[in-house]
N, CA, C and O of each residue as an XYZ file, in Angstrom:
408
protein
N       0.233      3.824     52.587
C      -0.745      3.243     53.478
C      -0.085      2.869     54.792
O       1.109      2.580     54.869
N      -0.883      2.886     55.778
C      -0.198      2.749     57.371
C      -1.578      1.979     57.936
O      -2.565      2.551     58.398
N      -1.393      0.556     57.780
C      -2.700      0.343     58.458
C      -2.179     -0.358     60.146
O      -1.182     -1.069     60.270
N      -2.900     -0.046     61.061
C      -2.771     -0.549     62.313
C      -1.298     -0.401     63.518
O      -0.866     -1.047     64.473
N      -0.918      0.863     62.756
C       0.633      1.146     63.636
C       0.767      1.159     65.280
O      -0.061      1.835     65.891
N       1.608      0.558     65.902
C       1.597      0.777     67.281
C       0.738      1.841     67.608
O       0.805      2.871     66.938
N       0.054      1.757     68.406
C      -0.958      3.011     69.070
C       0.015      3.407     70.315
O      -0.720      4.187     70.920
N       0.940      3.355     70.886
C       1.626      3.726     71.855
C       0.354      4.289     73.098
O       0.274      5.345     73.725
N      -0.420      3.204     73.087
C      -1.915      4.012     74.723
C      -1.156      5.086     75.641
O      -1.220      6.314     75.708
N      -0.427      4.134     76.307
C       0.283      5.006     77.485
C       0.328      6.709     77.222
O       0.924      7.050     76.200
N      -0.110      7.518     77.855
C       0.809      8.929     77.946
C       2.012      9.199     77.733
O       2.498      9.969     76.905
N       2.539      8.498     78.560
C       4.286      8.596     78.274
C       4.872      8.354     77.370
O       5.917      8.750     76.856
N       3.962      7.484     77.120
C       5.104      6.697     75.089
C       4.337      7.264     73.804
O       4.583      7.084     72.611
N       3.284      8.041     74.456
C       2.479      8.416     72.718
C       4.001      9.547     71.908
O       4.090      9.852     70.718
N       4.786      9.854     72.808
C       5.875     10.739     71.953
C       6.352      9.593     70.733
O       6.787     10.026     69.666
N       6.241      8.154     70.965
C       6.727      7.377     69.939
C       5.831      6.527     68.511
O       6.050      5.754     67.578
N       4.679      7.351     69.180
C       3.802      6.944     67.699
C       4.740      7.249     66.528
O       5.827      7.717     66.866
N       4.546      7.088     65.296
C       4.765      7.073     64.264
C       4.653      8.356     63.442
O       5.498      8.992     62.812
N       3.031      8.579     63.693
C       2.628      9.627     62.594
C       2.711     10.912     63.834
O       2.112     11.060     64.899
N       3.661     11.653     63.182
C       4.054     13.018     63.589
C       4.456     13.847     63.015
O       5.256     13.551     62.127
N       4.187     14.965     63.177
C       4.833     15.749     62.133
C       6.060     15.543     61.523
O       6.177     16.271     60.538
N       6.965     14.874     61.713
C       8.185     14.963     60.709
C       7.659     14.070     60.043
O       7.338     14.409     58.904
N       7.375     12.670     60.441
C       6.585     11.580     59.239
C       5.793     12.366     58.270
O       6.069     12.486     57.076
N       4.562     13.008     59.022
C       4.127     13.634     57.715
C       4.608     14.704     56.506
O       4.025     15.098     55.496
N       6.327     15.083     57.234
C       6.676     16.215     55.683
C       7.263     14.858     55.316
O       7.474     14.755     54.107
N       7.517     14.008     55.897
C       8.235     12.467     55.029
C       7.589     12.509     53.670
O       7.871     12.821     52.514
N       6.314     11.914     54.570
C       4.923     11.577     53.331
C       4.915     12.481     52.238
O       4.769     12.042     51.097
N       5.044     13.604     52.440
C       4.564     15.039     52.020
C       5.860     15.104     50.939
O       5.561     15.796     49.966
N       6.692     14.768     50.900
C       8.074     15.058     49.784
C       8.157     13.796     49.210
O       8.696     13.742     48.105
N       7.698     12.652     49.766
C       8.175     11.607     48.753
C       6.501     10.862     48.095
O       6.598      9.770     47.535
N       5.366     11.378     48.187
C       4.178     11.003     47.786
C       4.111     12.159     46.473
O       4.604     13.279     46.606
N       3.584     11.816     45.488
C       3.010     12.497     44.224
C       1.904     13.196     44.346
O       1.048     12.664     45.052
N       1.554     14.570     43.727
C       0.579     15.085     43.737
C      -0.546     14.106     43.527
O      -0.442     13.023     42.950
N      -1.457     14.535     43.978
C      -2.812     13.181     43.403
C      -2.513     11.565     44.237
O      -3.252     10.597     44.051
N      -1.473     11.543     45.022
C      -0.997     10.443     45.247
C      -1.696     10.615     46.712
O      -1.939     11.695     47.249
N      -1.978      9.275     47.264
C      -3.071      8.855     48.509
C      -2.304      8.546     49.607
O      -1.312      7.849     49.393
N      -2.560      8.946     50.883
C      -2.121      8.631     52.372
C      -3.381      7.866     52.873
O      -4.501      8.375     52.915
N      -3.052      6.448     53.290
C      -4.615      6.040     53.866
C      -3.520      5.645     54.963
O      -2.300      5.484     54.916
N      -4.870      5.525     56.373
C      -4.317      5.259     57.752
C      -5.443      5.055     58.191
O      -6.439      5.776     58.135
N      -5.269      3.846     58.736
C      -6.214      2.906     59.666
C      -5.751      2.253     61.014
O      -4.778      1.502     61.089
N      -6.647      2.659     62.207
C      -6.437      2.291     63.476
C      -7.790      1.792     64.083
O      -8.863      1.707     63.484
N      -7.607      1.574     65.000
C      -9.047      0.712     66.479
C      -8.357      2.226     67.205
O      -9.206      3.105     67.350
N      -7.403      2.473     67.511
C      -7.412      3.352     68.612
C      -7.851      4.669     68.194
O      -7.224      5.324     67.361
N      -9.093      5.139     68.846
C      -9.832      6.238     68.911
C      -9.146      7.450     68.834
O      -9.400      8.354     68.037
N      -7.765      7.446     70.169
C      -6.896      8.270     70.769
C      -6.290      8.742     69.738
O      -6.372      9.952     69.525
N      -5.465      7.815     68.769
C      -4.495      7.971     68.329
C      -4.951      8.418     67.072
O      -4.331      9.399     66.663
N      -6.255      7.809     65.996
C      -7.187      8.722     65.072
C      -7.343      9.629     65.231
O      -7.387     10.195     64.139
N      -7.543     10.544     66.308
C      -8.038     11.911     66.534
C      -6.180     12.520     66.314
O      -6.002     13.402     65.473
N      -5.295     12.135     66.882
C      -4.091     12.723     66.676
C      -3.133     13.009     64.901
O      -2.476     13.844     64.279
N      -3.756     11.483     64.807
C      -3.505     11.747     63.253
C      -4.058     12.737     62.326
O      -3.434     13.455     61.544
N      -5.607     12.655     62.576
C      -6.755     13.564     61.817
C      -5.925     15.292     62.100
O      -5.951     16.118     61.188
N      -5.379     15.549     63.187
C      -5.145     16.554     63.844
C      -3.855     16.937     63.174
O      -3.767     18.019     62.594
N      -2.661     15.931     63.242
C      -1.402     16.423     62.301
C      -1.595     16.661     60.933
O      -1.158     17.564     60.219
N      -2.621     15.311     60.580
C      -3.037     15.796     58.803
C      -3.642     17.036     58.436
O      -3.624     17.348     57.245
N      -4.254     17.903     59.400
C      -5.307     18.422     59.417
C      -4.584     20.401     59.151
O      -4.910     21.366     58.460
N      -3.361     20.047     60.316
C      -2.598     21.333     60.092
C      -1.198     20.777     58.741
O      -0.502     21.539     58.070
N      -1.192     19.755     58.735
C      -0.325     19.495     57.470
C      -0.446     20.884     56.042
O      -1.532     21.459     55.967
N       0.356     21.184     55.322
C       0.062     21.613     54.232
C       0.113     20.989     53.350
O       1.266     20.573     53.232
N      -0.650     20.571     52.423
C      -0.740     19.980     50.752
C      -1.106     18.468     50.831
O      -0.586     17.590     50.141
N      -2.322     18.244     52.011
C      -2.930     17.328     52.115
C      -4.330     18.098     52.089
O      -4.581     19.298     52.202
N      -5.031     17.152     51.931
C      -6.834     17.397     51.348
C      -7.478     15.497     51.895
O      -7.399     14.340     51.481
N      -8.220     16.459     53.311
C      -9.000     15.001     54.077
C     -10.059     14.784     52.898
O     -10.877     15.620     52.515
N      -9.825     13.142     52.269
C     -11.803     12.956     51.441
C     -12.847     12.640     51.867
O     -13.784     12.281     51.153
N     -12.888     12.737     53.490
C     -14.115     12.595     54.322
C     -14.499     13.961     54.758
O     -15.428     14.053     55.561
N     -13.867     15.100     54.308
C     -13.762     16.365     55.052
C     -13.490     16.701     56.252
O     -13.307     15.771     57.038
N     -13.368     18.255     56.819
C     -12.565     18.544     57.476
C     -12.695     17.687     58.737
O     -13.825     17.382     59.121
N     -11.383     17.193     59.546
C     -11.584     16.839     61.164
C     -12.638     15.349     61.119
O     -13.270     14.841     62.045
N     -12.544     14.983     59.882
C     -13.418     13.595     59.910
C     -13.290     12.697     59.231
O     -13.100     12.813     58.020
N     -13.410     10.863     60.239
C     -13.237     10.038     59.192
C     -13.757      9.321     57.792
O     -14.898      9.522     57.376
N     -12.842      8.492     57.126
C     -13.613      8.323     56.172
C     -14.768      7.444     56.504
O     -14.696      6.716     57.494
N     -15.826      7.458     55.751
C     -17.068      6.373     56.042
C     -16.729      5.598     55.817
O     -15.676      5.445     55.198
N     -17.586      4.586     56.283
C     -17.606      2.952     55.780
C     -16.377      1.878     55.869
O     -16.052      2.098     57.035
N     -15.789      1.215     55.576
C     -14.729      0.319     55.222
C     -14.158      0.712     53.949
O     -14.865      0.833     52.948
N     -12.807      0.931     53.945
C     -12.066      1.421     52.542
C     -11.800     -0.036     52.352
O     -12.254     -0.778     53.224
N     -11.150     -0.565     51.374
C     -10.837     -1.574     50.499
C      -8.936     -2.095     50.980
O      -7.942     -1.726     50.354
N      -8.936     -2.751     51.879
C      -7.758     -3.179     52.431
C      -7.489     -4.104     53.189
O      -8.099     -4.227     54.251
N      -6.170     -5.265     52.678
C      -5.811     -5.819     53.935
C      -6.672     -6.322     56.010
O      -6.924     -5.665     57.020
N      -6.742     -7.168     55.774
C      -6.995     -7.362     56.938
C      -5.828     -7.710     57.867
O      -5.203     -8.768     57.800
N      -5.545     -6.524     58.915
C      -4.458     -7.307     59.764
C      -4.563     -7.643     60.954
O      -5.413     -7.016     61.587
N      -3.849     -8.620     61.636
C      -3.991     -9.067     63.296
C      -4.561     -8.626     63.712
O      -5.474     -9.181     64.324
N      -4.426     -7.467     63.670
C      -4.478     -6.206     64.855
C      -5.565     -5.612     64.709
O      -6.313     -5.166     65.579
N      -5.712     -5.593     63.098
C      -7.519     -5.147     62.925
C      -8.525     -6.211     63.457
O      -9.624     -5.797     63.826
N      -8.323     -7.196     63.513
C      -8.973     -8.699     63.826
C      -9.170     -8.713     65.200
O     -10.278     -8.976     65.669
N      -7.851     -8.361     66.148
C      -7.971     -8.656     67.176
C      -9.167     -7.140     68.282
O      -9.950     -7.121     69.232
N      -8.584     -6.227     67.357
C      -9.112     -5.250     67.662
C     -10.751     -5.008     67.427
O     -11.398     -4.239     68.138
N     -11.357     -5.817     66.266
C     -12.515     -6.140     66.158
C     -12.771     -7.098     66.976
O     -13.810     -6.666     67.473
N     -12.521     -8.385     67.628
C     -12.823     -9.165     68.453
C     -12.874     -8.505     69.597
O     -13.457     -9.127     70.485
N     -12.392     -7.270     69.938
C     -12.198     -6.830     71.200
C     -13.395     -5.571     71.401
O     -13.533     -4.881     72.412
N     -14.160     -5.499     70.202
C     -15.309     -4.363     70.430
C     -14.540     -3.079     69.696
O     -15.176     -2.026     69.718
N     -13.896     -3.070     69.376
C     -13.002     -1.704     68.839
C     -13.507     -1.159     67.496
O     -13.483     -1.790     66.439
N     -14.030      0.261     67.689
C     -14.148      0.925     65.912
C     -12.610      0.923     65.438
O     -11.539      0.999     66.040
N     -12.884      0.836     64.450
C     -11.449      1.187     63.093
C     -12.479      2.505     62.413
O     -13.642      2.756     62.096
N     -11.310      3.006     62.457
C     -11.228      4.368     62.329
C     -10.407      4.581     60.737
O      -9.202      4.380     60.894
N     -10.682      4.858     59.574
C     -10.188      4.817     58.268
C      -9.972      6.442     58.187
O     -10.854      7.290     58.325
N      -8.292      6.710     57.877
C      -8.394      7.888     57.341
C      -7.799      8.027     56.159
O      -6.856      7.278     55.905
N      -8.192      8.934     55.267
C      -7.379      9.122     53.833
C      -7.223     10.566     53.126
O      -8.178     11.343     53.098
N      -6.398     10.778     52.750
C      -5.786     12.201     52.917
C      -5.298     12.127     51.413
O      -4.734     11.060     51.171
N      -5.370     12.916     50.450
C      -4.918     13.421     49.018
C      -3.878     14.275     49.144
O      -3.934     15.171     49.987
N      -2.839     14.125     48.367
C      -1.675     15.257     48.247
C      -2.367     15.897     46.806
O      -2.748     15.625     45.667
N      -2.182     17.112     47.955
C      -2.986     17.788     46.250
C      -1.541     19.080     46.195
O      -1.879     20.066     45.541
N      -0.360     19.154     46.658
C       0.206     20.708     46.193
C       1.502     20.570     46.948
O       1.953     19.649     47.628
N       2.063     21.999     46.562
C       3.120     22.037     47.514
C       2.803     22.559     48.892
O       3.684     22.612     49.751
């Protein structure tokens, strides 16, 4: 689970987000088949980038389907950042991804 990671806004610094392709063969070798990736953000920007690395990932399976988030509120933690980011007008954006293979 990755809920609320630096969104790096700027242009210049999004090279230091988190979820990038090498994170995701991270995920991808040390998560279990059947085993769950959830990721939650407010930043719009940075959801669409994730959806996008998960998306060309191999041996992930989106459960909202393709290029889309999950519905509703998943079952998690409330943090600062989700709080502050809801006080501030911001969607949270829930994504969750299945390792289904090699």
């Amino acid at each position: 689970s990755l809920f609320f990671p630096d969104p790096w806004p700027k242009k210049r610094h999004q090279k230091r987000r988190l979820v990038q392709v090498p994170f995701v063969e991270k995920v991808h070798r040390v998560l279990a088949v059947g085993g769950y990736f959830h990721a939650a953000t407010d930043n719009g920007g940075y959801a669409h980038q994730i959806s996008e690395i998960m998306e060309d990932a191999a041996g992930f399976r989106n459960l909202a389907g393709i290029a889309e988030f999950y519905p509703g509120s998943l079952e998690r933690p409330m943090t600062k950042y989700e709080k502050r980011g809801l006080t501030k007008g911001h969607e949270v954006c829930d994504l969750l991804y299945e390792r289904i293979g090699p």
